[in-house]
Chimera marker file (.cmm) of the C-alpha trace (Angstrom):
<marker_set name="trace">
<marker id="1" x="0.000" y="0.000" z="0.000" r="1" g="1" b="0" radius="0.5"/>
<marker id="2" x="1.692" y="3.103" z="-1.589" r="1" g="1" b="0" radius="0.5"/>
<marker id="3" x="1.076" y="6.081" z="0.604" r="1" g="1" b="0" radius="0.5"/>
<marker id="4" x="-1.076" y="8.962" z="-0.798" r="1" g="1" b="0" radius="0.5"/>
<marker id="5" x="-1.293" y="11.536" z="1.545" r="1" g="1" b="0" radius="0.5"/>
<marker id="6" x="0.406" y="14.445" z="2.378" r="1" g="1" b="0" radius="0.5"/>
<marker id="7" x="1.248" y="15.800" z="6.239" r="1" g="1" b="0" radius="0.5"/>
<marker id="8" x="-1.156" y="18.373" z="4.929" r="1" g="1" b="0" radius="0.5"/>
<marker id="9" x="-4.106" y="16.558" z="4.389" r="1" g="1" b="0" radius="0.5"/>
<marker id="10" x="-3.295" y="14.270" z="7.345" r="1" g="1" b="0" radius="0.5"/>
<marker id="11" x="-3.462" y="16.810" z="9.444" r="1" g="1" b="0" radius="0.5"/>
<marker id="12" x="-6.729" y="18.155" z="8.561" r="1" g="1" b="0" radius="0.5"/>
<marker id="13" x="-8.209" y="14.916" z="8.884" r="1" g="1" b="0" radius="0.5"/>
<marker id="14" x="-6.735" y="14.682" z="12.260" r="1" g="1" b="0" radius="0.5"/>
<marker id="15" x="-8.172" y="18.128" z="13.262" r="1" g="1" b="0" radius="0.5"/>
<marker id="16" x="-11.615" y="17.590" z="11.748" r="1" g="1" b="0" radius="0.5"/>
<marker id="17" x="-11.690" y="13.842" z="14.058" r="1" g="1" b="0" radius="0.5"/>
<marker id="18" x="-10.565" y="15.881" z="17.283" r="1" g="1" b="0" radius="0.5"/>
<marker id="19" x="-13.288" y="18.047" z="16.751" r="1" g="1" b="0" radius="0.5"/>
<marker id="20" x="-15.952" y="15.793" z="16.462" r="1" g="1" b="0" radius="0.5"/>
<marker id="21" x="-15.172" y="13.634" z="19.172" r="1" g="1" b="0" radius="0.5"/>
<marker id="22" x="-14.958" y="17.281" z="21.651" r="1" g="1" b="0" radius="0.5"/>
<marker id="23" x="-18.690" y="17.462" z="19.870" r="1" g="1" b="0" radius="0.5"/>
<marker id="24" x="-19.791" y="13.962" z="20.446" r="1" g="1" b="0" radius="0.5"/>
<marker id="25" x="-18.304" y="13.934" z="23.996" r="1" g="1" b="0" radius="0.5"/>
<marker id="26" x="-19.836" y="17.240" z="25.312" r="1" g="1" b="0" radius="0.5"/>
<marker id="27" x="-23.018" y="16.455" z="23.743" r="1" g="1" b="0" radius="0.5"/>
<marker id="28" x="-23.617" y="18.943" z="21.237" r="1" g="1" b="0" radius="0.5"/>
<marker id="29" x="-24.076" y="16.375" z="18.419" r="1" g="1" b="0" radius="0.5"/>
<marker id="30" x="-26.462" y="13.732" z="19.570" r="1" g="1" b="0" radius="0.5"/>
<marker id="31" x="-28.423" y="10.912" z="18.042" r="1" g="1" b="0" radius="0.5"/>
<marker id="32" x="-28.266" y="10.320" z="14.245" r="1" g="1" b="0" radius="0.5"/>
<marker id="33" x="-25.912" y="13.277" z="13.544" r="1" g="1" b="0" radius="0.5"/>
<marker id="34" x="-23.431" y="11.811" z="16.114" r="1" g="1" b="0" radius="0.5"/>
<marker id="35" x="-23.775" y="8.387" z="14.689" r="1" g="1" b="0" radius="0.5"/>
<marker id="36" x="-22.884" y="9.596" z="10.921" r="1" g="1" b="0" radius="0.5"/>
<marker id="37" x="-19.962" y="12.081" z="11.832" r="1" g="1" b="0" radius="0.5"/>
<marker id="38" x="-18.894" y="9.483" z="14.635" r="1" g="1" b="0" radius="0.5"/>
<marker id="39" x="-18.036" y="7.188" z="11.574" r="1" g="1" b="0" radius="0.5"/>
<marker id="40" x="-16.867" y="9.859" z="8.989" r="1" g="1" b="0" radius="0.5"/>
<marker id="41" x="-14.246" y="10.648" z="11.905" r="1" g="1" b="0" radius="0.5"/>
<marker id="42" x="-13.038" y="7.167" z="12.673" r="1" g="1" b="0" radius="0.5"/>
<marker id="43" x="-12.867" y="6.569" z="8.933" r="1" g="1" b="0" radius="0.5"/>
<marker id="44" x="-10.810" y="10.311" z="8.750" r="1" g="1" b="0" radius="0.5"/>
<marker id="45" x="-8.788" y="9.248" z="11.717" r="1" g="1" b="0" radius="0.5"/>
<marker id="46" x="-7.624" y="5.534" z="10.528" r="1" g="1" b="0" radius="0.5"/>
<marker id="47" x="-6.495" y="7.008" z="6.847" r="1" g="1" b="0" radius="0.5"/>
<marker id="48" x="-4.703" y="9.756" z="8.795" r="1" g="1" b="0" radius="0.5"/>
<marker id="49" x="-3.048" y="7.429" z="10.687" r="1" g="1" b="0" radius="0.5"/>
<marker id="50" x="-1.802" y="5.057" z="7.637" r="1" g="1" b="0" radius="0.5"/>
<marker id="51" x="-1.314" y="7.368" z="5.216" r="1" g="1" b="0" radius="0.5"/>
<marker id="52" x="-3.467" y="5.885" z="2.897" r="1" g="1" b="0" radius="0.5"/>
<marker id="53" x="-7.207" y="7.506" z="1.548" r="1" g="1" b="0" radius="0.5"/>
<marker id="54" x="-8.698" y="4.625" z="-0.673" r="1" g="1" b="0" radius="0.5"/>
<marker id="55" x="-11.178" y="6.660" z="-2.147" r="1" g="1" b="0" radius="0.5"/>
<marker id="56" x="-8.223" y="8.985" z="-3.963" r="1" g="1" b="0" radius="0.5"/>
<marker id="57" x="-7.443" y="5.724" z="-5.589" r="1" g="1" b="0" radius="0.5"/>
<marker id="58" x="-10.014" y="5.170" z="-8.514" r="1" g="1" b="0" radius="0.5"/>
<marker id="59" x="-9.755" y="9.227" z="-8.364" r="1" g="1" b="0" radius="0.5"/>
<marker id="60" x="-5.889" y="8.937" z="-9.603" r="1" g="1" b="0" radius="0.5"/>
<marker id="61" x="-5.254" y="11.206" z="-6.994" r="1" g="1" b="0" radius="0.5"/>
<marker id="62" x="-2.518" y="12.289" z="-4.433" r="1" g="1" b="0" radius="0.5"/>
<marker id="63" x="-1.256" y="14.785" z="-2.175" r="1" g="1" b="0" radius="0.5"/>
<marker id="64" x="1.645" y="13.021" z="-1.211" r="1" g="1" b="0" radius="0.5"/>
<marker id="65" x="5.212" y="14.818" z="-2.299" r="1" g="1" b="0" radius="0.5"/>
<marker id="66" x="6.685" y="13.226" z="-5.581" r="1" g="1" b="0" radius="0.5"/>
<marker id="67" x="9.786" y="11.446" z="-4.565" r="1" g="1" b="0" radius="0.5"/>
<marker id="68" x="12.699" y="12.638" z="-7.129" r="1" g="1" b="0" radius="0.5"/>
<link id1="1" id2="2" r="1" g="1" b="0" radius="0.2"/>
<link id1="2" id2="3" r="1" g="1" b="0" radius="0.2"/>
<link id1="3" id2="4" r="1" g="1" b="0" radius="0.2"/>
<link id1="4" id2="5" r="1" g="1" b="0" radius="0.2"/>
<link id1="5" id2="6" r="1" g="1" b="0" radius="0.2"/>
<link id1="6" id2="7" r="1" g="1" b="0" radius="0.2"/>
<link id1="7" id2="8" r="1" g="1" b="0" radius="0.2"/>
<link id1="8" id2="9" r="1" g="1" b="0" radius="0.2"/>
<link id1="9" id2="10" r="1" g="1" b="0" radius="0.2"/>
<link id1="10" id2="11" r="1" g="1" b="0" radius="0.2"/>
<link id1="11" id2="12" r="1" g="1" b="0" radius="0.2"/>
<link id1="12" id2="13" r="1" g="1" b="0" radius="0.2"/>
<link id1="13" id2="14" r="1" g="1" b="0" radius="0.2"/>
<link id1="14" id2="15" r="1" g="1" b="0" radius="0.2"/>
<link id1="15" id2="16" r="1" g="1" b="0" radius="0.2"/>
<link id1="16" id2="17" r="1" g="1" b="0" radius="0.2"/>
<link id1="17" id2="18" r="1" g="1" b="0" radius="0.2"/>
<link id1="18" id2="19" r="1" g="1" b="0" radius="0.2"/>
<link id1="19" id2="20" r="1" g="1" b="0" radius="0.2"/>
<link id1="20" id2="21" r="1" g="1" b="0" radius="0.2"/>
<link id1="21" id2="22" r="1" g="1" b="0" radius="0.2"/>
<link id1="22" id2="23" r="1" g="1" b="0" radius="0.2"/>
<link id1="23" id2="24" r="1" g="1" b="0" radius="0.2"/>
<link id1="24" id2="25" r="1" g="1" b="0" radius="0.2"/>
<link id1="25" id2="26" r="1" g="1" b="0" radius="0.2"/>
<link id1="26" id2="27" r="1" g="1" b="0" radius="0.2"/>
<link id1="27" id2="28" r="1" g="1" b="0" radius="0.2"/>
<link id1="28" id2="29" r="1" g="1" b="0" radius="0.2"/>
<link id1="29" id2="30" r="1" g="1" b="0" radius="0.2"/>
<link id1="30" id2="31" r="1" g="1" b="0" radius="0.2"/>
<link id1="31" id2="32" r="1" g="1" b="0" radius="0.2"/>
<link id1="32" id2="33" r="1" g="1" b="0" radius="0.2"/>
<link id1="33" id2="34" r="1" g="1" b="0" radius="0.2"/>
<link id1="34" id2="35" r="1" g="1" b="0" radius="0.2"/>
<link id1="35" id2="36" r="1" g="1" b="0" radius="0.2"/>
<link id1="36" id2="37" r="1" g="1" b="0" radius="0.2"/>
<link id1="37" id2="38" r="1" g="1" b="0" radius="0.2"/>
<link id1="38" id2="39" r="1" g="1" b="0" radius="0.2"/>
<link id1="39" id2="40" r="1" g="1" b="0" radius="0.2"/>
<link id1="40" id2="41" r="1" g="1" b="0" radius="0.2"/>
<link id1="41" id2="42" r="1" g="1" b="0" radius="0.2"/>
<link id1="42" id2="43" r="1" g="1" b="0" radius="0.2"/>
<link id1="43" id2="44" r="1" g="1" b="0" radius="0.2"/>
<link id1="44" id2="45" r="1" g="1" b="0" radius="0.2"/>
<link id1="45" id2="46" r="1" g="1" b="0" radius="0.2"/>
<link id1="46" id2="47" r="1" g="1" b="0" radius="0.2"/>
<link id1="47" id2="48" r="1" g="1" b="0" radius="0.2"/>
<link id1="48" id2="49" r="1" g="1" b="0" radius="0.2"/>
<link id1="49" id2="50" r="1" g="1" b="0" radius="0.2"/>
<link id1="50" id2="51" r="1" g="1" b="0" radius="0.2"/>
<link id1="51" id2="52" r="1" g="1" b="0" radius="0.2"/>
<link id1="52" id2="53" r="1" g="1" b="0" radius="0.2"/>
<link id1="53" id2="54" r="1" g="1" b="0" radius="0.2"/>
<link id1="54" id2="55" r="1" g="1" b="0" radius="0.2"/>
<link id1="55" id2="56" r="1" g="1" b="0" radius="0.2"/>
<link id1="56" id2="57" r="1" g="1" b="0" radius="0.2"/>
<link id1="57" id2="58" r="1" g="1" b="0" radius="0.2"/>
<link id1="58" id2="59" r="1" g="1" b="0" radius="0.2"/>
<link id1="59" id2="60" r="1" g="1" b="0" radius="0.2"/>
<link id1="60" id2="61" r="1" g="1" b="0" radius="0.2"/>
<link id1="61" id2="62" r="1" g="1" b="0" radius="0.2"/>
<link id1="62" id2="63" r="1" g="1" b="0" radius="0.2"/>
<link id1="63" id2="64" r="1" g="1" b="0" radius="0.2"/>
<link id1="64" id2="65" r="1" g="1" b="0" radius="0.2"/>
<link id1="65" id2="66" r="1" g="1" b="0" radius="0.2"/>
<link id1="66" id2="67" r="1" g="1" b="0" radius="0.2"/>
<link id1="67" id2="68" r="1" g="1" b="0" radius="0.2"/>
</marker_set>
């Protein structure tokens, strides 16, 4: 598995999960809403975390750096 993210774009996803677990934990987003972002977040956390965003695949897309 070829990485295809940049620290850019990992970071971002790692903001956007931090902030909606602070929103699921203090209760601002409850029931359905929490379920659905709850997910998008784990999902945005895990391809943070390996570097790896299947969906840019079929997209023939990457923000990774281009190694010379």
């Amino acid at each position: 598995m070829v990485k295809n993210m940049g620290s850019a774009d990992r970071i971002v996803r790692l903001v956007v999960f931090l902030v909606i677990a602070v929103l699921i934990a203090a209760k601002v987003l409850t029931g359905a809403a929490a379920v659905v972002l709850g997910i998008i977040a784990v999902i945005m956390l895990l391809t943070s975390l390996a570097g790896f965003c299947p969906l840019y695949v079929p997209l023939k897309m990457s923000t990774a750096k281009k190694k010379e």
